[in-house]
C-alpha positions in Angstrom: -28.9 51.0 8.1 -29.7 47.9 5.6 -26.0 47.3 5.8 -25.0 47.4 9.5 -28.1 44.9 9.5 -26.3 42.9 6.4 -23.1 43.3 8.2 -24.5 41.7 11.6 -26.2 38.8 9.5 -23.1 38.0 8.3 -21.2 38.4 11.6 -24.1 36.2 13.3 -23.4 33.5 10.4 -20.0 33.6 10.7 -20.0 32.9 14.0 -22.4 29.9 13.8 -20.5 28.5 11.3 -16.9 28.6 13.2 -18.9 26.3 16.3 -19.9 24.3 13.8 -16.6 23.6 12.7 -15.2 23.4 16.2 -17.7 20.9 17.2 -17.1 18.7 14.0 -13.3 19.0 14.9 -13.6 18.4 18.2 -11.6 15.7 20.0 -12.0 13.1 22.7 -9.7 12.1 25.2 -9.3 8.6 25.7 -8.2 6.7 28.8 -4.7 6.4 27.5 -4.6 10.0 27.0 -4.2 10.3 23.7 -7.2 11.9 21.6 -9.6 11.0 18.6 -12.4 12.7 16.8 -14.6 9.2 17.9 -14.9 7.9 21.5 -15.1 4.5 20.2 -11.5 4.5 18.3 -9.6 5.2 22.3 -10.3 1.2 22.5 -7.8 1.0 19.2 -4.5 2.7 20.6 -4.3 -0.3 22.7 -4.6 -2.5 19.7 -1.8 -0.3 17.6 0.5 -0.9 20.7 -0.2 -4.4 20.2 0.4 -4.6 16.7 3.9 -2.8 16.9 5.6 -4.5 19.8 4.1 -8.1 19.0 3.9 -7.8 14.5 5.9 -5.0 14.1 9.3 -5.6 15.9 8.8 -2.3 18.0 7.4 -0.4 14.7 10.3 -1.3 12.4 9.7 -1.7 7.8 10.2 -4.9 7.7 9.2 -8.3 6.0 5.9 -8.0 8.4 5.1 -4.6 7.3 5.9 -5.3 3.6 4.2 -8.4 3.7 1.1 -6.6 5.5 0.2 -4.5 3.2 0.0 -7.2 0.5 -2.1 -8.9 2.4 -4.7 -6.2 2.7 -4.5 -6.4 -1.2 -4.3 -9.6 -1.5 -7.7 -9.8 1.0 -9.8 -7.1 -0.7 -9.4 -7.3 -4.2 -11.3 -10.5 -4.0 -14.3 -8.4 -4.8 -16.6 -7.3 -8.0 -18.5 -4.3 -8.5 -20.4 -6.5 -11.0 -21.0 -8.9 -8.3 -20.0 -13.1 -7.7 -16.0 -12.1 -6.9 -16.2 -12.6 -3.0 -17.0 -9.7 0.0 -13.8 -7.4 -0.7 -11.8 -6.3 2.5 -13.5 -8.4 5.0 -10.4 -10.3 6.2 -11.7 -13.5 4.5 -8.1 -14.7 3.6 -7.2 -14.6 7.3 -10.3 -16.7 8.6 -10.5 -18.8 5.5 -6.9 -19.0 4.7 -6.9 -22.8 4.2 -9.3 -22.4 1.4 -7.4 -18.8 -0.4 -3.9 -20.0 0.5 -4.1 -22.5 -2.1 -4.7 -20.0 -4.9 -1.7 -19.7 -6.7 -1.7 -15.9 -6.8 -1.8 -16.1 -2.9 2.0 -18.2 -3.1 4.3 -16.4 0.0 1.5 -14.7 2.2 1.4 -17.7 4.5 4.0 -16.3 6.4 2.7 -13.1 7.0 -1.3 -14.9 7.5 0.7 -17.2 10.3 2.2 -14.5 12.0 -0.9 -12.5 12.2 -3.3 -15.3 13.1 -1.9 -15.6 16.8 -1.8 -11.8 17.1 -5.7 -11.2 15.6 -6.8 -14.0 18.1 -5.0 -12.1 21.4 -5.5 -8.6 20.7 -5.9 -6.4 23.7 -9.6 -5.3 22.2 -11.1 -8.0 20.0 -11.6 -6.6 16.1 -13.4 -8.2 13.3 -10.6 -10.2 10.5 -11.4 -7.4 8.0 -10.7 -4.6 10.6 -7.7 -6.4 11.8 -6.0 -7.2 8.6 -6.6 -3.4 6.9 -5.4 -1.6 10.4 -2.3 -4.2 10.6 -1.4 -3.0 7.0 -1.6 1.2 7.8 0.0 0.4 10.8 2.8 -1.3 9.1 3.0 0.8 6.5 3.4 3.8 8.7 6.4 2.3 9.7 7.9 2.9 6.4 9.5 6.4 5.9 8.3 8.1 3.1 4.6 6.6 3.3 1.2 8.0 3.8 -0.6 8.2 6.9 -3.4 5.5 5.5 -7.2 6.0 6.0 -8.7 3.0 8.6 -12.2 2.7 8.6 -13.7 0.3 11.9 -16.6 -1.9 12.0 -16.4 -4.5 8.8 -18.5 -7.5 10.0 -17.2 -11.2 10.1 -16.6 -12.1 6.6 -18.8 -15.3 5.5 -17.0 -17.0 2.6 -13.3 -17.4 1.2 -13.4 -14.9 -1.6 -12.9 -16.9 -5.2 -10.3 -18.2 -7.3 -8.4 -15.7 -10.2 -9.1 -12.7 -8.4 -5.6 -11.8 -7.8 -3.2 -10.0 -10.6 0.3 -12.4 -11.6 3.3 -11.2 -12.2 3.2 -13.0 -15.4 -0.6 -11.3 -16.8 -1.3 -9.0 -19.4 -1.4 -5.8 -19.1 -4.8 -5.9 -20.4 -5.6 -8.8 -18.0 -4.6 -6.5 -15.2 -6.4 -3.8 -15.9 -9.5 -5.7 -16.8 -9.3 -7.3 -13.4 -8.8 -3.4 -11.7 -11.7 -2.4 -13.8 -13.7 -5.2 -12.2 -13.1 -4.6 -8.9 -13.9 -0.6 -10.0 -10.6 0.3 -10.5 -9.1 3.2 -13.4 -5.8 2.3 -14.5 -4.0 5.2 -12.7 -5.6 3.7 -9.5 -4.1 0.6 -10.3 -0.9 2.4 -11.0 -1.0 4.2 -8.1 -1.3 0.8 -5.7 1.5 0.0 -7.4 3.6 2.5 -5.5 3.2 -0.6 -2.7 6.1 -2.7 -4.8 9.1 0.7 -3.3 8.6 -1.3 0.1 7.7 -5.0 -1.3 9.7 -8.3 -1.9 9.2 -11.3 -4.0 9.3 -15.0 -2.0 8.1 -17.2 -4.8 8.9 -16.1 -7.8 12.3 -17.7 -7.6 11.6 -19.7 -4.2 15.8 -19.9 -4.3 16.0 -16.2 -3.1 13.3 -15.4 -0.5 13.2 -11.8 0.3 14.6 -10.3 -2.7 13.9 -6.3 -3.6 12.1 -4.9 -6.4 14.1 -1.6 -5.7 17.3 -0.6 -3.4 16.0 1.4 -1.1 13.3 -1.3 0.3 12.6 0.5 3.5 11.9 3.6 2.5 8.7 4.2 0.8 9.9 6.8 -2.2 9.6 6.6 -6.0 12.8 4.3 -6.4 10.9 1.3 -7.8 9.2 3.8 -10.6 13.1 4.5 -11.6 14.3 1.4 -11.6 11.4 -0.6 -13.1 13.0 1.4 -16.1 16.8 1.1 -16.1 17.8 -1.3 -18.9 18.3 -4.9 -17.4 21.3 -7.4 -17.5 21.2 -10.3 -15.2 18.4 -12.4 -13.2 19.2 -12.0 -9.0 18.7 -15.8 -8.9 18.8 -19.1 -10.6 18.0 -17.7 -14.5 15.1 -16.6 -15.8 11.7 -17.3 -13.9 8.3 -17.2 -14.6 7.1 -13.6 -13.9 10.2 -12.1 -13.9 12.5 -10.1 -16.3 16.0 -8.9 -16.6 17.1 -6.6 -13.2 19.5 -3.8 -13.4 20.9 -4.2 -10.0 22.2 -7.6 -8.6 19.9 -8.9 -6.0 17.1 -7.0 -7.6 14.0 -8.5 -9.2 12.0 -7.1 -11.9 8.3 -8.4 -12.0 7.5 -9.1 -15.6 4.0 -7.0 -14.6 5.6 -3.9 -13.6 8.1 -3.9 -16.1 5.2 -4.1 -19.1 2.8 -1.9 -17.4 5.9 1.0 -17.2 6.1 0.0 -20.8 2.3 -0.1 -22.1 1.1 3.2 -24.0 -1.9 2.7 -21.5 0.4 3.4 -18.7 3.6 4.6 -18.7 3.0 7.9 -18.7 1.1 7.5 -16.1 4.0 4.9 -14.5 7.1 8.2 -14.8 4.9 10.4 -13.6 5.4 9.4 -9.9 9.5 9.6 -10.5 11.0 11.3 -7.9 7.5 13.5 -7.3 6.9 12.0 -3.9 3.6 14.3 -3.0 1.8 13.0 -6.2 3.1 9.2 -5.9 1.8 9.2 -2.0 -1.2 11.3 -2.3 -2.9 9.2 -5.2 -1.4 5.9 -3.3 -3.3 6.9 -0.4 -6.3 8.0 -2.3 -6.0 4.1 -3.8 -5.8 2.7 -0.5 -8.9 3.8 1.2 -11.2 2.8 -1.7 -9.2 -0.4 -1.5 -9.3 -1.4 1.9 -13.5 -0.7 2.2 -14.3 -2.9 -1.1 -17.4 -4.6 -0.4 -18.5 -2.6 2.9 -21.3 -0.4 3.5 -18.8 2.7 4.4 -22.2 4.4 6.1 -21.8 1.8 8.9 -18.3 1.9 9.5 -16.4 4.4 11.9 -13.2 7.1 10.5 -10.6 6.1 13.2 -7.7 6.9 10.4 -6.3 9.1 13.4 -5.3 6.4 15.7 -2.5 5.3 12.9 0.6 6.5 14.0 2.2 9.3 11.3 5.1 8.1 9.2 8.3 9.8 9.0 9.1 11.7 6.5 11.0 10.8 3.6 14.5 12.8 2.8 14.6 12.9 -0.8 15.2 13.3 -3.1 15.7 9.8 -4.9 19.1 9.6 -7.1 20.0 7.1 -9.8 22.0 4.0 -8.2 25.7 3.9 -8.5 26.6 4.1 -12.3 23.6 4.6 -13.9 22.3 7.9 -15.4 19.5 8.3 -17.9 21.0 6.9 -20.6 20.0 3.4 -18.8 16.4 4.6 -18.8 13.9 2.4 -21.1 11.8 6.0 -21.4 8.0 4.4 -22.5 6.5 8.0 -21.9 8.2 10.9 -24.6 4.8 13.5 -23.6 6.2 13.8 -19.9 9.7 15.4 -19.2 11.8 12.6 -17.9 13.1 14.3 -14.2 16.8 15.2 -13.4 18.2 13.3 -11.4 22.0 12.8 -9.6 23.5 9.4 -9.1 24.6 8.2 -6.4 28.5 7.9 -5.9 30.4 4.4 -5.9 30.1 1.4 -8.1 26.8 -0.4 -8.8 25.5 -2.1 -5.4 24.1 -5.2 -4.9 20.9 -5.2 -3.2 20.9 -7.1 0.0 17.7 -9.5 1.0 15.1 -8.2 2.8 15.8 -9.3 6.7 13.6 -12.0 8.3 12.7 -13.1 5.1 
């Protein structure tokens, strides 16, 4: 008797809980007809539209995706947990870009902080400058095969000041200056790593001004663990005029190595923790992603703000796996990390390539 009435307990608990669950999961249906776990993210499929057909060349991994996406960085790690370092990912580089675009650090994003002006001020549904700039970067990043679907959270207010001066990593820091500046802004080093991952789909503009546009891997619109392999493979020649601040020997013609990557795939700190995203996709994405959100909310009161990470469209997936380029093989590899088994890995047939520019650069 006491267990048919243990048994029914259970059965009545059960039950509770499973409508529970159903009515945290449950969806709305927005005017568009597409659905969302918040009424008030329908007013953002509108604004993702917008994005793609008028930022995004029709939802293409481009220079305006690439160059979103360091933008979000570029806007939110101007931010201290200590305090004194600016309001974090509150879009203050896009309403105060006269003031941030001078920093040095910030050299090449006034391109991207052009294009996106126009767009952020005609929107279909008007957003905050922190919301717009952090959903313009998922949604250009989801363009990218490979990548994450990216958290967005909605409702950062206006942001009130330009964030400060030397909040932005170079190409030619430290390693320890770069990690002190990821600790700042509360940041472990395999977090920092892990944002890293950002470089398999970036380009440098500045660095050598000669040669806008130019890789720091070969497979630039795809968002895989190339960049972790190459980063490594021993270098011999520069892609532009010689040698340039903040940049170091590339294997591949048309390819630049940042001095920064290089040293931090070097650096007992991190290396291991550098190979360990070669060619392992779900680990490289997962802790990217995991980066991301804490990024893209620095400085907000995440209580206050809304989870519409549903109305970002969902990337494609990548192939894989990633292959050594044209006439390399691991003897090539600068191996900083002996405690981790370096992966096998084909190479791809044919003679070396040349990297081409990133288009629209």
């Amino acid at each position: 008797m006491a267990f048919a009435r243990l048994s029914a307990i259970v059965a009545i608990a059960l039950g509770a809980s499973q409508l529970v669950n159903a009515a945290l999961t449950r969806r709305v249906t927005c005017s568009t007809g597409q659905t969302t776990t918040n009424a008030a993210c329908c007013a953002l499929f509108p604004v993702v539209d917008f994005l793609q057909a008028n930022l995004f060349d029709g939802g293409v991994c481009g220079e305006e995706a690439h160059s979103a996406l360091r933008l979000s960085f570029h806007d939110a790690i101007g931010f201290s947990i200590h305090g004194g370092k600016g309001g974090g990912a509150d879009g203050s580089i896009l309403i105060f870009n006269s003031t941030e675009l001078a920093f040095h650090a910030n050299g090449g994003i006034d391109d991207i902080t052009a294009r996106q002006f126009p767009v952020f001020q005609t929107l279909p549904t008007p957003l905050s400058a922190g919301d717009f700039v952090h959903l313009a970067a998922a949604v250009g990043t989801a363009n990218c095969p490979g990548a994450p679907r990216l958290q967005f959270m909605l409702g950062r207010p206006p942001p009130v000041a330009p964030a400060p001066d030397l909040t932005v990593p170079e190409p030619t820091d430290t390693v320890t200056s770069i990690l002190a500046r990821f600790a700042d802004a509360g940041f472990s080093p395999s977090e920092a790593v892990a944002l890293l991952a950002s470089h398999t789909i970036a380009a440098a503009d500045v660095v050598d001004p000669t040669i806008p546009g130019t890789p720091f891997d070969s497979t630039v619109g795809t968002f895989d663990s190339q960049v972790f392999l190459e980063v490594l493979l021993k270098g011999t020649s520069f892609p532009g005029n010689g040698s340039q601040a903040g940049e170091v020997l590339s294997p591949l013609a048309g390819e630049m190595r940042l001095q920064s990557d290089f040293r931090i795939s070097q650096d007992a700190r991190t290396a291991c923790l550098w190979q360990a995203n070669i060619n392992n996709e779900a680990h490289m994405t997962s802790a990217f992603k995991a980066a991301m959100a804490k990024l893209q909310v620095l400085g907000q009161n995440t209580r206050k703000l809304i989870d519409c990470s549903d109305v970002v469209p969902v990337p494609q997936s990548f192939a894989g796996p990633i292959k050594f380029p044209a006439s390399f093989s691991k003897k090539d590899v600068q191996i900083a990390c002996p405690e981790l088994p370096f992966p096998s890995l084909a190479t791809v047939a044919g003679p070396a390539p040349t990297v081409a520019p990133v288009p629209g650069s």
